[in-house]
N, C-alpha and C positions, 0 to 999 in steps of 0.2 A: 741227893746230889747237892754240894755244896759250893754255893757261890766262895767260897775263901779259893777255890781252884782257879776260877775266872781269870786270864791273864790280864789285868788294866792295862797294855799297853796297846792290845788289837781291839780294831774297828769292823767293823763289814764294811766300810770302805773309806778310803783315804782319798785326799787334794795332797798333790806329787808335793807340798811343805811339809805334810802333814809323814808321810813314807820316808824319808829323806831325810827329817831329824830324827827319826824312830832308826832309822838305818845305822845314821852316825851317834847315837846311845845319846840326843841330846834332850832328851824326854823332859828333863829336867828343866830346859829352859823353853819350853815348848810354849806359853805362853810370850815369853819375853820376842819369840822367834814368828810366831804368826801375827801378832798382832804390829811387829813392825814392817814384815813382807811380804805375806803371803798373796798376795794382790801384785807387787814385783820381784819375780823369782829372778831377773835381769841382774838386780842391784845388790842381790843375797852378798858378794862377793865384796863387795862396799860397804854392806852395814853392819857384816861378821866376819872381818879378815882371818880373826881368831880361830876360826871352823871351816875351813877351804872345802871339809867333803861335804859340808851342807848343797855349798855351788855344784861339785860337780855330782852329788848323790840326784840332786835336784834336775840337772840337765840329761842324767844317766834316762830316769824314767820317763821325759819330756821326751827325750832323744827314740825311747822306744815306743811311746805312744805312735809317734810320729811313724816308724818304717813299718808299723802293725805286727811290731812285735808284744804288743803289751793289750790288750784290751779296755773300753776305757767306758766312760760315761759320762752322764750330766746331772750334779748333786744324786749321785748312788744310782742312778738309771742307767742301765746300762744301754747305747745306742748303736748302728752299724759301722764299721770303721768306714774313715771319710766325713763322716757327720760334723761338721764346725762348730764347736764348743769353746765357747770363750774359757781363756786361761784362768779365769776366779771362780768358776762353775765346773770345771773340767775334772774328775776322779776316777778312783779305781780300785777294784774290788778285792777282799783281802785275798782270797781263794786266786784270784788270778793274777796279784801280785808275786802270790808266793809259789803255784806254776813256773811263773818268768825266772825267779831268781832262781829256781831249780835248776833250768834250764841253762841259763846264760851265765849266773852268778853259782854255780856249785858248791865255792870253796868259803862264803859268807851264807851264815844259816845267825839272821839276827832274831834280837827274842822275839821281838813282836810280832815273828809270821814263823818261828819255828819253835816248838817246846820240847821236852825230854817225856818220856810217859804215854800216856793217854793220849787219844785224839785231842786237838781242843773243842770241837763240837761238844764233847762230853763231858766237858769242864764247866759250861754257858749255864748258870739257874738258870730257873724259868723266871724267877724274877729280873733276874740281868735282861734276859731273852725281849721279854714285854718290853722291858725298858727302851731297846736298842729298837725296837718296832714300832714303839710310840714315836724315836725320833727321827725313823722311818718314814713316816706317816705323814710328821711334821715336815721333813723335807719334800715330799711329795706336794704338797698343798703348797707351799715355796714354790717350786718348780712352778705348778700350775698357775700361780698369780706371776710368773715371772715370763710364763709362754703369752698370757694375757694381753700385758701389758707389751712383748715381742711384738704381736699383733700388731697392735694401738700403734709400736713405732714402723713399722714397716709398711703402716699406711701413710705415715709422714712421711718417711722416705718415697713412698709413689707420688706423694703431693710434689715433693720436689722434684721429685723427677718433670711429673707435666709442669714444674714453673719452670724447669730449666727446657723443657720444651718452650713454653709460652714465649722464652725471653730468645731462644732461635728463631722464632716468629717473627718474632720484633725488629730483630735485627735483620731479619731479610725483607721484611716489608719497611720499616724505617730506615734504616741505617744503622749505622755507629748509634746504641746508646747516647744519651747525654751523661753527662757529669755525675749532676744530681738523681737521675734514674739508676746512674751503678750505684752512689752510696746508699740511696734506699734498699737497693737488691742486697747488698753487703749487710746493712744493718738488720734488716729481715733474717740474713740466713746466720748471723752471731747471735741474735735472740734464739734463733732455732738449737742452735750447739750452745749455749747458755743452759736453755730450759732441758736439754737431752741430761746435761753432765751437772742438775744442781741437785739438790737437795729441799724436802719439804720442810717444815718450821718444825718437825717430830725429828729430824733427821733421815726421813727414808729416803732413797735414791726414787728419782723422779721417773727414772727408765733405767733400762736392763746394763745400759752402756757405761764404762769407766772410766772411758777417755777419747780423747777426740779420734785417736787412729783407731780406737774399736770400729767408730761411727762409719770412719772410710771403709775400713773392711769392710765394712757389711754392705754399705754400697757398693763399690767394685766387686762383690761377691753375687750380686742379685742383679747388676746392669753392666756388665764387664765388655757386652756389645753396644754400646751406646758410645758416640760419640763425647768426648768432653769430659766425661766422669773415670779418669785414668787416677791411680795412687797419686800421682806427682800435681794433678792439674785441682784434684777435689783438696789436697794439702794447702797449695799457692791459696787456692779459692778462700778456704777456711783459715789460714792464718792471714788475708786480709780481711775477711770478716770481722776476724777477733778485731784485729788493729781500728777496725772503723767505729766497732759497738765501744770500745774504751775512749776514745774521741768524746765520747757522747754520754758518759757514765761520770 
């Protein structure tokens, strides 16, 4: 069996950048392409007017993750539909890519998920095979230090929870806040969105989160019955945060 058969353009499983310029034949610029967005598939449309099917190739298979047309996962794992996967962790499997496009998409048979000949199963060495298992393996162990670490934040997130209890305490047993106890509260909780969204002196991300509305989603995901903690009021909260810890910086 000869690895020369092996297509280089299929994965066993792809991030909807990764589908979406294999889609639109843009292989070629495949690094130029993830490493400017693939973290904001939002902006694709701004930072490559030049390739408009990137944008909509890109929303085509976001579009069907979402109505459970498409099967999906978390870095190659595949999860149950419903399951909340952040969009920079979110994937999809080549076999059930290429199901879908059978289905929905008939009349587009691109290379990277459809060949001429032989199975592609029977094209894979065994050396290829290992290869793609080791980095398997490696994404697995990723995952696992990244559910770790999910953990670690979602105990912070209960810590603020009971401080945002403590501080309804407060105010029903004291009153109004003072002045100086809100900017304390304030400057506390922009250390907190500080330290979630920095980076260590190696460059590794500190926690799992990318950006500050990740942070809200996931509280209004885990506390959506709690007073206080609505999208609009944990945003107001956190953008005067920000404004108070730079006062102070």
């Amino acid at each position: 069996m000869s690895s020369t058969n092996f297509n280089p353009l299929a994965k066993i499983f792809y991030r909807p950048i990764d589908a979406a310029l294999r889609w639109c034949n843009l292989i070629r610029f495949e690094t130029q392409i993830v490493q400017a967005a693939w973290s904001y598939p939002e902006e694709l449309r701004l930072l490559f007017p030049q390739w408009p099917c990137l944008k909509t190739n890109t929303e085509v298979i976001y579009d069907a993750v979402r109505n459970g047309e498409l099967p999906y996962g978390c870095l190659g794992i595949s999860v149950p539909r419903g399951t909340p996967v952040e969009l920079t962790l979110l994937t999809v499997r080549h076999s059930d890519l290429r199901h879908w496009m059978q289905i929905y998409y008939p009349d587009q048979k691109p290379d990277f998920l459809f060949e001429s000949g032989d199975n592609t199963r029977d094209k894979i060495s065994l050396g290829v095979y290992f290869a793609l298992q080791a980095e398997r393996d490696t994404l697995l162990r990723e995952r696992n230090t990244l559910q770790r670490q999910l953990q670690d934040v979602e105990a912070d997130l209960r810590k603020l929870g009971l401080e945002q209890e403590s501080l309804k305490l407060l105010v029903t047993t004291q009153g109004q806040l003072s002045e100086r106890s809100e900017h304390t509260y304030l400057q506390i909780i922009g250390a907190l969105l500080n330290t979630f969204l920095d980076s260590s002196p190696a460059g590794k991300p500190l926690s799992v989160f990318r950006s500050q509305s990740a942070i809200v989603d996931a509280i209004t995901a885990r506390h959506n019955d709690i007073p206080g903690l609505s999208k609009r009021t944990l945003d107001a909260k956190f953008a005067a945060a920000n404004r108070s810890l730079k006062k102070n910086t």
